[in-house]
Backbone as numpy.savetxt, mean C-alpha at the origin, in Angstrom:
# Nx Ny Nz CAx CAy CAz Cx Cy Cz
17.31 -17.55 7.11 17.83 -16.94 5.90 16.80 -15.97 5.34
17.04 -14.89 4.90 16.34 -13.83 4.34 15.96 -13.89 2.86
14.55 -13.70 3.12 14.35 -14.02 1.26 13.41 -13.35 1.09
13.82 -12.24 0.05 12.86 -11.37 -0.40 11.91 -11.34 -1.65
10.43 -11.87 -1.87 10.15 -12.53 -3.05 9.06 -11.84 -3.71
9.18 -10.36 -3.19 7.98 -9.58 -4.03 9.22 -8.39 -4.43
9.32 -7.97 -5.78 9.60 -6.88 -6.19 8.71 -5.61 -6.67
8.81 -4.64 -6.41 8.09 -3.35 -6.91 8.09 -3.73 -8.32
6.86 -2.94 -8.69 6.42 -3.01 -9.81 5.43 -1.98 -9.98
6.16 -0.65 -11.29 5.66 -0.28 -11.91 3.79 -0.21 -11.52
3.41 -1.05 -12.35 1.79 -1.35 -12.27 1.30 -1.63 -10.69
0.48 -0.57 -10.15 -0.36 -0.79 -8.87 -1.20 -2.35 -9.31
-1.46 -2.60 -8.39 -1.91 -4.66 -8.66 -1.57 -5.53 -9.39
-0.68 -5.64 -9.79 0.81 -5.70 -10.61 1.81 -6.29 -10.12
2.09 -6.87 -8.97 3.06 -6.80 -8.21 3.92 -8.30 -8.45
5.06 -8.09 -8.89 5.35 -9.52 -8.84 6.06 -10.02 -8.55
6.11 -11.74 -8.37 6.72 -12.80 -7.22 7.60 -13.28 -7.60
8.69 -14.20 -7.01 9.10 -14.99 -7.95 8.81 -16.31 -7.83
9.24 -17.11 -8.16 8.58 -18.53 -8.34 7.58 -19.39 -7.71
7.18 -19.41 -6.01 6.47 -20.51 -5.94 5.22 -19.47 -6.05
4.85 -18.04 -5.73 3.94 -17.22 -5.20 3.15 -16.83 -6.63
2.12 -16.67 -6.47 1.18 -16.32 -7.18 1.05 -14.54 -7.51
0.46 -14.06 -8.28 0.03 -13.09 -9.13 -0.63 -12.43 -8.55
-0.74 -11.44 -7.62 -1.76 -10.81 -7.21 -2.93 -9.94 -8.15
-3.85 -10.01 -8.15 -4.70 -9.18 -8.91 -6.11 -9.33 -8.40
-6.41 -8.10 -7.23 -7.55 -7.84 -6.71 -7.88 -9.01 -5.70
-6.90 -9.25 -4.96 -7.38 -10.25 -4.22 -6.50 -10.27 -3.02
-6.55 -11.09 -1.86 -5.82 -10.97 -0.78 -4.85 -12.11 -1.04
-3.42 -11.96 -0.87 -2.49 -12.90 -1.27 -1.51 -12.92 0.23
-1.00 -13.84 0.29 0.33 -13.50 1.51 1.44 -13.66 0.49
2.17 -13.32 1.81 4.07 -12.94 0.95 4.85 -13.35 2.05
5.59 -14.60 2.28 6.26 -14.66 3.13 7.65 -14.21 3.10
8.00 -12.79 3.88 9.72 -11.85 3.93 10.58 -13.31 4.18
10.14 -14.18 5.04 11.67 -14.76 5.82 10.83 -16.41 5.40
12.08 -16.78 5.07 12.09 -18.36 5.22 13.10 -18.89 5.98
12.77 -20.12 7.12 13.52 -20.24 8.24 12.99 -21.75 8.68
13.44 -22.82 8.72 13.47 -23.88 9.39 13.14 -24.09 10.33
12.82 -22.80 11.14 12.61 -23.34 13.03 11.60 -21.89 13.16
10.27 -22.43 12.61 9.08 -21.41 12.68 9.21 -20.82 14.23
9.05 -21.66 14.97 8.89 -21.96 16.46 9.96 -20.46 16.77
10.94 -20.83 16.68 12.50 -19.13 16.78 11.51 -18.15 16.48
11.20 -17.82 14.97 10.89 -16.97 14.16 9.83 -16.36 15.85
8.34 -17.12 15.76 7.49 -16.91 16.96 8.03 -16.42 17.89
8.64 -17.16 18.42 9.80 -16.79 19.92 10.13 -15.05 19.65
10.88 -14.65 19.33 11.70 -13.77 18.53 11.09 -13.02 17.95
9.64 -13.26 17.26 8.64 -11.62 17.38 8.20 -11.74 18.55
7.86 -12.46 19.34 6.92 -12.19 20.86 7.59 -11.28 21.38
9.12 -11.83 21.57 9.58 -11.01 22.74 9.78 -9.69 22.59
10.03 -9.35 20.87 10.29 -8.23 20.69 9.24 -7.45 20.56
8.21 -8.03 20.51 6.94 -6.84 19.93 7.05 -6.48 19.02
7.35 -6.88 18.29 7.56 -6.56 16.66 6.37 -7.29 16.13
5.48 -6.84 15.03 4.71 -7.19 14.14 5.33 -8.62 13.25
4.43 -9.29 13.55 5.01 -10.81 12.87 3.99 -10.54 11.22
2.74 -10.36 11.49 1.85 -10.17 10.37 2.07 -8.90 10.15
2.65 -8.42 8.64 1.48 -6.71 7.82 0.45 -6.92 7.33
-0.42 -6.17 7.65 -1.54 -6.59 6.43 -1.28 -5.15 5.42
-1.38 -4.79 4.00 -0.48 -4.28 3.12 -2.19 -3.80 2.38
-2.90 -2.40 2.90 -4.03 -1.94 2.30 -3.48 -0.85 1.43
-3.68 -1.16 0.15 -3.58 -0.82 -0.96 -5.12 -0.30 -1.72
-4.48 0.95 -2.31 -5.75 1.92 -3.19 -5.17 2.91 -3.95
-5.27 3.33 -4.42 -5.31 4.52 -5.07 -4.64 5.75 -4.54
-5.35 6.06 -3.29 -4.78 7.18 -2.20 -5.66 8.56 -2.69
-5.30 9.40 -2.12 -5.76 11.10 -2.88 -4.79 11.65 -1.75
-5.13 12.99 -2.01 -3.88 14.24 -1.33 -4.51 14.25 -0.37
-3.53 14.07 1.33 -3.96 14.70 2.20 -3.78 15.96 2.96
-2.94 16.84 2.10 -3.37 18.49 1.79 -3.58 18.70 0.09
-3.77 20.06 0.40 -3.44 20.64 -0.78 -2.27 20.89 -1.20
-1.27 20.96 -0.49 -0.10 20.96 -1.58 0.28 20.00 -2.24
-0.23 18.64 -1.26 -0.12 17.61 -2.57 -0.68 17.14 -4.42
-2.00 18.07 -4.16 -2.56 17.52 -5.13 -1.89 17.58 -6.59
-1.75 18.63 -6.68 -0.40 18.33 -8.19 0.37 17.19 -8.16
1.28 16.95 -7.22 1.94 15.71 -7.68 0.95 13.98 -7.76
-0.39 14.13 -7.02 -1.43 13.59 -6.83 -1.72 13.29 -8.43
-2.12 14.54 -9.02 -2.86 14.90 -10.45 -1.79 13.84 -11.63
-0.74 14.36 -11.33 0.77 14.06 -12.38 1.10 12.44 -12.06
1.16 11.87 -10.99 1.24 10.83 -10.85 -0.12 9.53 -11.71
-1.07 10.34 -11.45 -2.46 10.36 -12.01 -2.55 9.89 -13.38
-2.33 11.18 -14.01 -1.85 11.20 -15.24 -1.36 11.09 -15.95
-0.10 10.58 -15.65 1.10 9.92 -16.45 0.99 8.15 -16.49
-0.18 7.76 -15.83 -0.22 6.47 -15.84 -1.24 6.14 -16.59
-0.18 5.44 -17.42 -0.70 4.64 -19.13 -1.82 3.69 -18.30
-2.27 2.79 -17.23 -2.80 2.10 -17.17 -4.26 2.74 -16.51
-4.30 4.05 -16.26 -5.38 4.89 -16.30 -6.32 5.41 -17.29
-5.08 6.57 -17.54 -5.66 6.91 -18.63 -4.35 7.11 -19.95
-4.31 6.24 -20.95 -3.67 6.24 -22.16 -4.11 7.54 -22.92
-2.60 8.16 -23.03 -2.88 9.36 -23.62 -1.35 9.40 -24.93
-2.02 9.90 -26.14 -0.60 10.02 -26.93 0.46 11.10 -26.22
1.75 10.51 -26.40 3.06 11.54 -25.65 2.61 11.67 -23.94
2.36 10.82 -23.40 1.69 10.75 -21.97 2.62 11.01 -20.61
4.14 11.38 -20.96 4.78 11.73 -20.11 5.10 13.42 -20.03
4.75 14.12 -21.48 4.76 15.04 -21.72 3.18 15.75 -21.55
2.42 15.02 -21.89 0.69 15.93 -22.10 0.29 15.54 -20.21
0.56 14.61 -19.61 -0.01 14.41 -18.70 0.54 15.15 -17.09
1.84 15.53 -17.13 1.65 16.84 -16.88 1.05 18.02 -16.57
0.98 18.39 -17.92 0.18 20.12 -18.41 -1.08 19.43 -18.22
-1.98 18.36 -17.92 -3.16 18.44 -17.90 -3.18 18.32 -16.19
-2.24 17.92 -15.32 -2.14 17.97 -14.11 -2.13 19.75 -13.33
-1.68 20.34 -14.11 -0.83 21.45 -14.02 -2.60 22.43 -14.21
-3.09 22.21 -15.18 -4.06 23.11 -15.49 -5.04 22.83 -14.77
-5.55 21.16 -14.07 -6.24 20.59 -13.44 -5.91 21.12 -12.03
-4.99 21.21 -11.56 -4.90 21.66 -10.21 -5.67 22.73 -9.42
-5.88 23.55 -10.04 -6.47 24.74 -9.18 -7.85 24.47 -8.87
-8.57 23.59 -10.17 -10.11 23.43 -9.43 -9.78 22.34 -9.01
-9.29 21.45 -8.58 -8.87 20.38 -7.78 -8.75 20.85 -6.44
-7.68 21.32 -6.36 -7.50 22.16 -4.89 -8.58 23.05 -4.58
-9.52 23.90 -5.21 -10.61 24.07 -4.73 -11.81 22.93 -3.99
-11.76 21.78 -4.94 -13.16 20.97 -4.42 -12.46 20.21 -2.87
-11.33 19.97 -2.89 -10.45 19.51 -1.44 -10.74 20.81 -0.98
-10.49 21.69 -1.34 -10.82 22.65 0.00 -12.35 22.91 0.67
-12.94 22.44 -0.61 -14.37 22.02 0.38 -15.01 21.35 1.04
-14.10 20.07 0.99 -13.83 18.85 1.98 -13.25 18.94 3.31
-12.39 19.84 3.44 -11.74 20.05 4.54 -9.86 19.81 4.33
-9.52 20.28 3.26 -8.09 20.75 2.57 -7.56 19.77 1.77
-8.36 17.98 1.51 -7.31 17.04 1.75 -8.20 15.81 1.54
-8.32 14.52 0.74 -8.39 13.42 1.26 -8.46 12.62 2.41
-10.12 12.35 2.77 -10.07 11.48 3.99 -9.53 10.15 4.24
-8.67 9.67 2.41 -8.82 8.47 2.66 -8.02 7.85 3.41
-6.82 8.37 3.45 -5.63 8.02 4.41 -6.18 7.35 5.63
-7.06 8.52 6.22 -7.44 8.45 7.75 -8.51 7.49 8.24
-9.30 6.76 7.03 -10.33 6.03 7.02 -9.90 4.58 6.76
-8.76 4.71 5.78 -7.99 3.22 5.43 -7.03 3.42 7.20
-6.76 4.15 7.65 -6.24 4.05 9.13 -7.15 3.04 10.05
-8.29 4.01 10.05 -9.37 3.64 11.01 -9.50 1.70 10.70
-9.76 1.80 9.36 -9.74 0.60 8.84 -9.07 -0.67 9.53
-7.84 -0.31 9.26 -6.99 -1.10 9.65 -6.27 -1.54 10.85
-6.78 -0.13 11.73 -6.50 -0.45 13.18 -7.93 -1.37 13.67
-8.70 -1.13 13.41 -9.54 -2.31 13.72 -9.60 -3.74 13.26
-9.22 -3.72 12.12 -8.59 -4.92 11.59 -8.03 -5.99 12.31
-6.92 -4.98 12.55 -5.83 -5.73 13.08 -6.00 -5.81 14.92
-6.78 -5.65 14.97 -6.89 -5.58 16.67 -7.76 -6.99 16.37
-9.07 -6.33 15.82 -9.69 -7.81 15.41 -8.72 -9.17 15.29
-7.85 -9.32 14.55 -7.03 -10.41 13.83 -6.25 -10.78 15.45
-5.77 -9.70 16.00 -5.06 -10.19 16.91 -5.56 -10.94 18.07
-6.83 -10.44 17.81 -8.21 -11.14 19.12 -8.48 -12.83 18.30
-8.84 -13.10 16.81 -9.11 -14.36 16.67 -7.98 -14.83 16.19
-6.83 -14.75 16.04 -6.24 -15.29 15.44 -4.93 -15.21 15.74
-3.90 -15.29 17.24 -2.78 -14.57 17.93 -2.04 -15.59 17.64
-2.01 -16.32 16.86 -0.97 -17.42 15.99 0.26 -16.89 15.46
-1.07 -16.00 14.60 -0.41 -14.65 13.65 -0.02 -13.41 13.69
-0.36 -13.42 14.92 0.14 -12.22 15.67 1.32 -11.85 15.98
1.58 -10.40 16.73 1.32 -9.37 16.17 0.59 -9.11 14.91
-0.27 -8.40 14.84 -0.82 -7.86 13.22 -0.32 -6.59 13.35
-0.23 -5.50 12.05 -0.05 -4.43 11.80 -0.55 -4.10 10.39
-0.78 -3.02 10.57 -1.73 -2.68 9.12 -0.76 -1.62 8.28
-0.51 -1.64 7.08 0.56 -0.67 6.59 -0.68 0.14 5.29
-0.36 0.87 4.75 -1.12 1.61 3.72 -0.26 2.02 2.55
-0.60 1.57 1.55 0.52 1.83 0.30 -0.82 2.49 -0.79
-0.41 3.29 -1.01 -1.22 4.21 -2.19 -0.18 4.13 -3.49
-0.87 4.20 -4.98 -0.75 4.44 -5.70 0.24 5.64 -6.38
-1.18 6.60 -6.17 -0.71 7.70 -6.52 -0.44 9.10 -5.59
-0.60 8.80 -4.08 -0.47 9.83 -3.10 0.36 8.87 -1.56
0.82 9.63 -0.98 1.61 9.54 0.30 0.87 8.82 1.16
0.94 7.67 1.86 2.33 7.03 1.66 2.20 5.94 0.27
3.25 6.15 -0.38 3.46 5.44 -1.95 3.72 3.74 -1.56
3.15 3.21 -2.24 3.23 1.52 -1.82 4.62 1.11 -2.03
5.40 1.78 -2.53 7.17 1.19 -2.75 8.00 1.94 -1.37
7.66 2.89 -0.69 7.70 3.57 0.62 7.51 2.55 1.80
6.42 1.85 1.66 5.84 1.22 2.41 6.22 -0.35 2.50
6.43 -0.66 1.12 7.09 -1.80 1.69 8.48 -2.21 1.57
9.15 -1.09 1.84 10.55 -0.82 2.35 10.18 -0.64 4.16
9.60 0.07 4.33 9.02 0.08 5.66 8.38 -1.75 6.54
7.77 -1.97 5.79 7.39 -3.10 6.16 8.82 -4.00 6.26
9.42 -4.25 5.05 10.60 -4.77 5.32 11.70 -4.70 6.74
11.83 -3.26 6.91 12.62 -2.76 8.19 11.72 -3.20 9.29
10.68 -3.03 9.40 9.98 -3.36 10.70 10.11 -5.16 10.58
10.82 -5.69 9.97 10.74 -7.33 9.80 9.67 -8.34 9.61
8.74 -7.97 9.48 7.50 -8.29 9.08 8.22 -9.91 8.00
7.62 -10.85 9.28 7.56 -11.95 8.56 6.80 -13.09 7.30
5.27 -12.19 7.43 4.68 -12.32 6.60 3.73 -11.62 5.88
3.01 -11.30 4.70 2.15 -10.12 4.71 1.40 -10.37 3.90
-0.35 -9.81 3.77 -1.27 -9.87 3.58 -1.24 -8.66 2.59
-1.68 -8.71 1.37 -1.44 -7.77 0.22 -3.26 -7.63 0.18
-4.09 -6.59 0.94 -5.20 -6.36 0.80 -6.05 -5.05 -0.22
-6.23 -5.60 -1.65 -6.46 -3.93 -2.47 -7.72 -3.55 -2.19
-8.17 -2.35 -1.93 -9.21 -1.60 -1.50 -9.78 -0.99 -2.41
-9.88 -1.45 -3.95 -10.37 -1.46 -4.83 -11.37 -2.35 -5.42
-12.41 -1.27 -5.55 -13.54 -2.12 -6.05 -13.33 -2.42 -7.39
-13.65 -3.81 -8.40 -13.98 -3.47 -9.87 -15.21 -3.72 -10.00
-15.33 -2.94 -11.37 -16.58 -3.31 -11.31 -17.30 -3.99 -12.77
């Protein structure tokens, strides 16, 4: 039987469960997609398919990986009360995206057009999960998904994605430091 027990939510680390699952906040949590009586099937039934039984779900922030993103990068940015609180913040945060952009897109262009982080939370996670699959093939398949905040791929993108790929259980990992 299919049971889906994390809903999107608004707030990046925020994310919430419903009843037996806990609160995520800065920490590694699982989420089990499927509940099923005969674990043993479930196993059977990712093996054969090659389908990812584990996501692991690396979560951050994100940045643009061109420049044409960075405006919607900036605006996404900025319109979030849990950043930066601004009076009229759907309206001012915007025009401060809008005016911010051009030296934005300059300092990415001195990086090389774009945010490395995409490609580094990649690197990340393909080792990860190769790792995981070497100590730990219980849980295997692993697969590593990337949900950003405020840039592509968006964490509500992603775990619609995760969902379709059937991902039976998943590892909610934030790549955020506090400090």
């Amino acid at each position: 039987m299919y049971r889906k027990i994390i809903s999107r939510s608004h707030y990046f680390g925020h994310l919430k469960f419903s009843d037996k699952a806990s609160k995520l906040r800065n920490e590694a949590a699982i989420f089990h997609f499927f509940q099923n009586d005969s674990k043993s099937n479930i196993r059977h039934y990712s093996s054969l398919n090659g389908k990812p039984k584990t996501g692991i779900l690396m979560m951050n922030m994100g940045g643009p990986s061109s420049l044409a993103e960075v405006q919607d990068f900036l605006t996404r940015l900025f319109t979030d009360k849990d950043i930066i609180p601004l009076p009229m913040q759907s309206t001012v945060g915007p025009l401060i995206a809008k005016r911010r952009t051009p030296s934005i897109v300059k300092k990415y262009s001195e990086i090389g057009g774009g945010s490395p982080i995409l490609s580094w939370t990649n690197k990340q996670g393909k080792l990860m999960t190769d790792l995981l699959d070497k100590i730990s093939p219980e849980t295997g398949p692993h697969k590593h998904y990337v949900g950003f905040r405020y840039a592509n791929p968006l964490t509500e993108n992603t775990l619609a994605e995760m969902e379709k790929d059937g991902i039976e259980r998943a590892v909610a990992f934030s790549q955020l430091l506090e400090c």
